[in-house]
ZAMARGU-4260 file (C-alpha; in steps of 0.2 Angstrom, whole numbers, plus 5000, padded with zeros to 4 digits):
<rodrens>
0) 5053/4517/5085 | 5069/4519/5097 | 5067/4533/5109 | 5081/4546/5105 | 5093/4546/5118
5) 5095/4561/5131 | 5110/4569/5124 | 5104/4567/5106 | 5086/4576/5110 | 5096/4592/5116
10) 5105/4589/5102 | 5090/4591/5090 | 5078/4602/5100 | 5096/4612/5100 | 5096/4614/5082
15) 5077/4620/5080 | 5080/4634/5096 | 5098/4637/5098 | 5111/4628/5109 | 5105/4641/5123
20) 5089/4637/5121 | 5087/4619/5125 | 5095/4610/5140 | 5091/4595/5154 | 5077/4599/5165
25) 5082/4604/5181 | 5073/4606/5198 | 5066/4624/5194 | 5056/4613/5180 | 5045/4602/5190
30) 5027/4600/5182 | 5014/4598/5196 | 5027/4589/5207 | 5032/4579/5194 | 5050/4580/5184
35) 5053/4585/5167 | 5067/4577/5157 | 5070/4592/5144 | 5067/4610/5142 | 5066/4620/5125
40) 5063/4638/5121 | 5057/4643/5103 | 5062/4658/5096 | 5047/4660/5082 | 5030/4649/5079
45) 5040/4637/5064 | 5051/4634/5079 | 5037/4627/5091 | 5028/4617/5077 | 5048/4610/5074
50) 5048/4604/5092 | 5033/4597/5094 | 5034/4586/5076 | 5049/4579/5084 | 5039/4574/5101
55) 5027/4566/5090 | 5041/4556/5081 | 5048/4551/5097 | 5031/4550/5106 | 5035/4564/5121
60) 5024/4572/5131 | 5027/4594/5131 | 5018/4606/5143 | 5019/4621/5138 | 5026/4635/5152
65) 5024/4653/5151 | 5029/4662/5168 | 5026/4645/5176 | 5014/4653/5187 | 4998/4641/5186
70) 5012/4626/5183 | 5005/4618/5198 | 4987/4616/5192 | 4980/4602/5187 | 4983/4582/5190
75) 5002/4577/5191 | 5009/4578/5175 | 5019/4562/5174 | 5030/4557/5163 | 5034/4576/5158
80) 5046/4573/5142 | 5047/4590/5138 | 5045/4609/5145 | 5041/4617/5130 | 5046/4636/5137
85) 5036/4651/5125 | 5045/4666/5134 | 5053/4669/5118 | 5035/4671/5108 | 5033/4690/5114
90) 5029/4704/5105 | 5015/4716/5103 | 5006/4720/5084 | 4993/4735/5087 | 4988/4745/5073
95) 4982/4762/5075 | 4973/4764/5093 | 4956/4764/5084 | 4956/4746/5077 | 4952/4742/5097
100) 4963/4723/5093 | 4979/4720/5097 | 4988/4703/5091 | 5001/4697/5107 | 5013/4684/5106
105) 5010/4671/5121 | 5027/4673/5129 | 5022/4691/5132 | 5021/4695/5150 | 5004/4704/5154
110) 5008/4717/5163 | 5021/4723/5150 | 5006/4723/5138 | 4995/4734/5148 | 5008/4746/5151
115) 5012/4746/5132 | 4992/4751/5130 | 4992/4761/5144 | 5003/4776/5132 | 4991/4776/5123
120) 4975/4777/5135 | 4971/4759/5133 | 4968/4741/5140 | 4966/4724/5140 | 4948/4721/5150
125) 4959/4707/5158 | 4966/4707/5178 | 4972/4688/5181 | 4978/4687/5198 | 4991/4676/5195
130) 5008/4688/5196 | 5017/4689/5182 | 5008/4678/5171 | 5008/4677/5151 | 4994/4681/5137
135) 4998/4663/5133 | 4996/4655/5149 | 4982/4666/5154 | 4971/4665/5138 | 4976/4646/5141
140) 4969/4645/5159 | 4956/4657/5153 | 4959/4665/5170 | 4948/4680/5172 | 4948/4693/5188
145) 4939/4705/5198 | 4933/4712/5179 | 4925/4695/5172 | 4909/4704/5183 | 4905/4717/5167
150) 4920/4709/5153 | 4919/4691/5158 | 4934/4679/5155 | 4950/4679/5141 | 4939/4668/5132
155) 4927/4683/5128 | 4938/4693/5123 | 4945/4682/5111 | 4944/4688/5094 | 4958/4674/5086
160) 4968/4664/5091 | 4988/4653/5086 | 4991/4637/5090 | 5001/4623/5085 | 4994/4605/5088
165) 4999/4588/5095 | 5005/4583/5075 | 5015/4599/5073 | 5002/4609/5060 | 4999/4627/5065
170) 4981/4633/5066 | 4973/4652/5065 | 4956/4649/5074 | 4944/4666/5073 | 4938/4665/5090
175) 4926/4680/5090 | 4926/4691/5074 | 4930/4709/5074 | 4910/4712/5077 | 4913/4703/5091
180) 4897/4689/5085 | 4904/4671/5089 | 4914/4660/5078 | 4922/4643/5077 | 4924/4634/5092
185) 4944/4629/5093 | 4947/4644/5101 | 4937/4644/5112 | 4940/4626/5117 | 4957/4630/5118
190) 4953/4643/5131 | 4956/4635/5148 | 4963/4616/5142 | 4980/4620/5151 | 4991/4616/5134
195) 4980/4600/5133 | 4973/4604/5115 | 4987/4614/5107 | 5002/4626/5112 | 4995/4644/5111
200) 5008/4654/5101 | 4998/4672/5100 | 4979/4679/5103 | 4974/4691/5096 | 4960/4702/5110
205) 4950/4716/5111 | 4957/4731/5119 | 4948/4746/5124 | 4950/4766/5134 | 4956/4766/5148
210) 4942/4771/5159 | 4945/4789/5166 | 4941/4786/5182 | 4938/4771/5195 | 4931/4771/5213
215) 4929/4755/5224 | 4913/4753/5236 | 4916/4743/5251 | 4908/4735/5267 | 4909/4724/5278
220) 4897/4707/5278 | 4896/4696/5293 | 4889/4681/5286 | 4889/4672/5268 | 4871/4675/5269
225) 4873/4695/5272 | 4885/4694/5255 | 4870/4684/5245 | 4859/4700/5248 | 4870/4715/5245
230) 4876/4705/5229 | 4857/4703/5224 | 4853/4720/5229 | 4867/4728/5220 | 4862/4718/5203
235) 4843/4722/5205 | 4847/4740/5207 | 4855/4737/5189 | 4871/4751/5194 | 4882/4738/5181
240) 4897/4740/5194 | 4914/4732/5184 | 4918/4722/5197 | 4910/4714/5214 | 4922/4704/5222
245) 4921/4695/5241 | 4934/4691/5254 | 4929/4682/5267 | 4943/4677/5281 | 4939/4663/5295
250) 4947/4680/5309 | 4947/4698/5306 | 4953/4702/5290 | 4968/4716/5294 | 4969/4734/5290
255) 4977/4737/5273 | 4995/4735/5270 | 5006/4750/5263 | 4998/4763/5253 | 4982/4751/5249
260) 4966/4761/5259 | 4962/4751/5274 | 4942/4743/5268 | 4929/4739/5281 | 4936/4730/5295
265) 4924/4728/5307 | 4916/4711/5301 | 4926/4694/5294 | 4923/4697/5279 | 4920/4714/5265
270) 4914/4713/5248 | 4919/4727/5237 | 4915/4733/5222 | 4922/4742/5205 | 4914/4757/5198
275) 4923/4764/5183 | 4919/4776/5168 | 4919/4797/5168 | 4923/4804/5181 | 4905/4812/5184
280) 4895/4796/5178 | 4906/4787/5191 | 4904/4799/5205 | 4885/4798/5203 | 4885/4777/5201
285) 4896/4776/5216 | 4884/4787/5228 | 4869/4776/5222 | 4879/4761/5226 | 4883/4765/5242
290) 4864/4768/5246 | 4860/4752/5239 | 4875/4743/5248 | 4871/4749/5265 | 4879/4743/5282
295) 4896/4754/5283 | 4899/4753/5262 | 4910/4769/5260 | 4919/4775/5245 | 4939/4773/5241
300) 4952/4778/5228 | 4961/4762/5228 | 4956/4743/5230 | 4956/4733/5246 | 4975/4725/5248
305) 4967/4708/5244 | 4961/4711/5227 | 4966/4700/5213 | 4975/4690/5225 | 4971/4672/5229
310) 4966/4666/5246 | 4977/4652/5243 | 4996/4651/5244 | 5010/4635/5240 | 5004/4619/5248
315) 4988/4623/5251 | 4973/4613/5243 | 4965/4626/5232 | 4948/4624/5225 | 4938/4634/5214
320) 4918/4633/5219 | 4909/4638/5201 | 4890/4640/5203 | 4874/4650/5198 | 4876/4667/5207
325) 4859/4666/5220 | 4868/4650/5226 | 4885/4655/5231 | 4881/4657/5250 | 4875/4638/5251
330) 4891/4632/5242 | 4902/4642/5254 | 4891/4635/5269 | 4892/4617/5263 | 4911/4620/5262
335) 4910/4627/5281 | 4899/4613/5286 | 4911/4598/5278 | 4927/4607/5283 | 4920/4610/5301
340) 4926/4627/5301 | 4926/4644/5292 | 4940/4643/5278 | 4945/4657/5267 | 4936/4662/5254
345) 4938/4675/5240 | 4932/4678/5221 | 4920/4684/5210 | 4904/4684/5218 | 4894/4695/5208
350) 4897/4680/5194 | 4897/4662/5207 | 4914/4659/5204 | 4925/4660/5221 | 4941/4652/5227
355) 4947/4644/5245 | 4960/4638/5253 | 4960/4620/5265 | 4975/4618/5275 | 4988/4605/5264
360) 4993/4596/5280 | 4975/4588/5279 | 4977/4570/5276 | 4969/4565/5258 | 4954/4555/5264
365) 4951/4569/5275 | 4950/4581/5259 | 4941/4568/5248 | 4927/4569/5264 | 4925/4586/5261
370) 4926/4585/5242 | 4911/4573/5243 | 4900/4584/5254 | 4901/4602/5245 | 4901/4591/5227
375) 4885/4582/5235 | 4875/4599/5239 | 4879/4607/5223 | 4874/4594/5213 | 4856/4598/5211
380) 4862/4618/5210 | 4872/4617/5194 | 4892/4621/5203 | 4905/4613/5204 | 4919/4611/5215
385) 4937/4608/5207 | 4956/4606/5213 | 4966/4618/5205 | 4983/4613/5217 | 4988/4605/5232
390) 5001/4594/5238 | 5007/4581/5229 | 5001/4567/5240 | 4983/4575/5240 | 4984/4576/5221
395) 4986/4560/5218 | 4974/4553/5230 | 4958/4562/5227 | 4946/4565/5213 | 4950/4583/5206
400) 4937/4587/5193 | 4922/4576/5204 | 4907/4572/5194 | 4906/4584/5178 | 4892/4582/5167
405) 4903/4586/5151 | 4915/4574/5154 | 4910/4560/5141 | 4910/4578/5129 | 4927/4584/5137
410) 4936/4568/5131 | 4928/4568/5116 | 4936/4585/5113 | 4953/4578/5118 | 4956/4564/5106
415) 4949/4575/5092 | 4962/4586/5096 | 4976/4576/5104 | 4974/4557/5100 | 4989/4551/5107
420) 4987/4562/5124 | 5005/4569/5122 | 5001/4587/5130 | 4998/4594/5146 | 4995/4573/5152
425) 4983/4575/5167 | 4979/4593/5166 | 4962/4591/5157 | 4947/4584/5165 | 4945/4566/5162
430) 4963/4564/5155 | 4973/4551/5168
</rodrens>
């Protein structure tokens, strides 16, 4: 088949979204570093199964883009043929606030969501870092927060999901039913494939009150080691806090910024944690846990000014260090040890799953050493150790998934659901 020309493809992706809506890619369009040829915006679902019937006439590669703000994750993307843009998928269908589901298109921006529930005293259990980002694109990331400590991730809270798929047929996929007792496993799959199984057009997720009151318990910890043992304390003493989150900083983390209370500053790093229910249930956790916590834990209103905030910003490498819970503190040693100094840190530590930040002017093979080393010691623990960005030339020099045991099953999953690898190229594991 002769590939449509560049004119001609505006043309027809034009007549599926509106002239507006399709155009040239741009430089504001790159996917992972790499350029984009064209850009479409569907208005309605029929819309996005028309555009991607037509990439699988013409064999074109789509990512799918929300807010754009995980755009950079994964390997380089290229050839990127077409941005499919779902900003034009929003919406919000809640019933009556006792139904406790609420059905979101994927173009809706999450925090518009939220405030929508908040009127009438309820939420999403979700708190992504990322700002600004989509349902779609966080439900497709299955990023999770500070909260995945008592809710875990988008992919939990999943009770159905839309998609369209790399042939153009839309798909409803119960994720978890309404009894919340698991289901069928495309919807779940889908949750954190980048785009790379399907093009998220709506999920429906469990909402819940708004909890009445909420109170963080910080302190300071000197040493990965000291965080190992307020976690394992705090877990063994069964309080349930919401959240138990770690920030540890290579100098003396600053005092907070603004109107954000000024946590623990005497050591490099704090670990704080979310306590949230009535107002007296809370009151009486809280006191417990800062008992249980020890060194200077004291109680605030408000959450350190690092919370859900990543510790990494644009061009740094950025890794994600998964593994079981009691082995956290070795992961971020290991990291220490192969990076040769202390690096920021910060995450979910209750749950094993932290970020950090290496400096993007480290050459590759110097970031392929370190890769080994941490990849090496968690190898008998369980973790992983991934590349979620970095530079361009560091992308496309080092291994980003490393040795994960699923990826025979992972590219399995991907021809059953994208034979001809037209979506998301390179951003699922084992996929370039």
């Amino acid at each position: 088949m002769t590939p449509a020309s560049g004119p001609d493809l505006v043309r027809r992706l034009g007549d599926i979204c509106g002239a507006r809506f399709a155009r040239p890619a741009g430089p504001a369009d790159l996917v992972a570093g790499a350029p984009a040829r064209w850009v479409a915006a569907p208005g309605s679902v029929d819309d996005v199964a028309a555009v991607l019937r037509i990439a699988a006439q013409e064999d074109l590669s789509v990512v799918a883009r929300g807010a754009g703000s995980k755009i950079d994750w994964g390997a380089p993307a290229a050839p990127v043929d077409i941005v499919l843009d779902t900003g034009r998928l929003a919406g919000i269908r809640h019933g009556t606030p006792d139904e406790l589901v609420a059905e979101i298109g994927a173009g809706t921006p999450l925090r518009a969501v939220q405030a929508a529930l908040d009127r009438v005293g309820q939420r999403l259990p979700l708190d992504p870092p990322s700002p600004g980002a989509t349902v779609g694109g966080v439900v497709a990331a299955d990023e999770a927060g500070p909260l995945r400590q008592l809710h875990g991730t988008p992919a939990d809270q999943l009770v159905g999901l839309s998609y369209v798929d790399a042939s153009g047929a839309v798909t409803r996929s119960e994720g978890w039913s309404a009894a919340w007792t698991p289901g069928p496993d495309p919807a779940r799959l889908l949750c954190g494939s980048l785009g790379a199984l399907g093009v998220v057009v709506s999920a429906t997720l469990r909402v819940q009150p708004t909890p009445a009151s909420r109170v963080w318990v910080s302190r300071s910890v000197w040493t990965p080691l000291e965080m190992h043992d307020v976690v394992r304390d705090v877990r063994e003493a069964g309080l349930a806090p919401a959240a138990i989150e770690v920030d540890l900083r290579p100098a003396t983390p600053a005092l907070g910024a603004g109107n954000r209370p000024a946590h623990p500053p005497a050591g490099p790093g704090t670990l704080s944690m979310l306590v949230e229910g009535g107002p007296a249930e809370v009151a009486e956790r809280v006191a417990e846990l800062v008992a249980v916590a020890g060194g200077d834990a004291q109680a605030y209103g408000g959450p350190p000014d690092w919370w859900r905030r990543y510790p990494f910003g644009p061009g740094d490498v950025a890794l994600q260090l998964d593994v079981p819970v009691g082995d956290l503190h070795a992961a971020i040693y290991a990291l220490r040890d192969a990076a040769g100094s202390a690096v920021p840190v910060r995450g979910s530590a209750g749950v094993g799953v932290v970020h950090a930040a290496l400096p993007g002017r480290l050459p590759p093979e110097r970031v392929s050493a370190i890769l080994a080393a941490v990849r090496g010691v968690l190898l008998g623990r369980g973790g992983t150790c991934v590349v979620v960005a970095a530079p361009t030339p560091i992308r496309e020099a080092v291994d980003l998934w490393g040795d994960l045991a699923t990826l025979p099953l992972l590219r399995r999953i991907k021809h059953r659901f994208d034979p001809h690898a037209r979506l998301a190229p390179g951003r699922f594991p084992g996929s370039r």
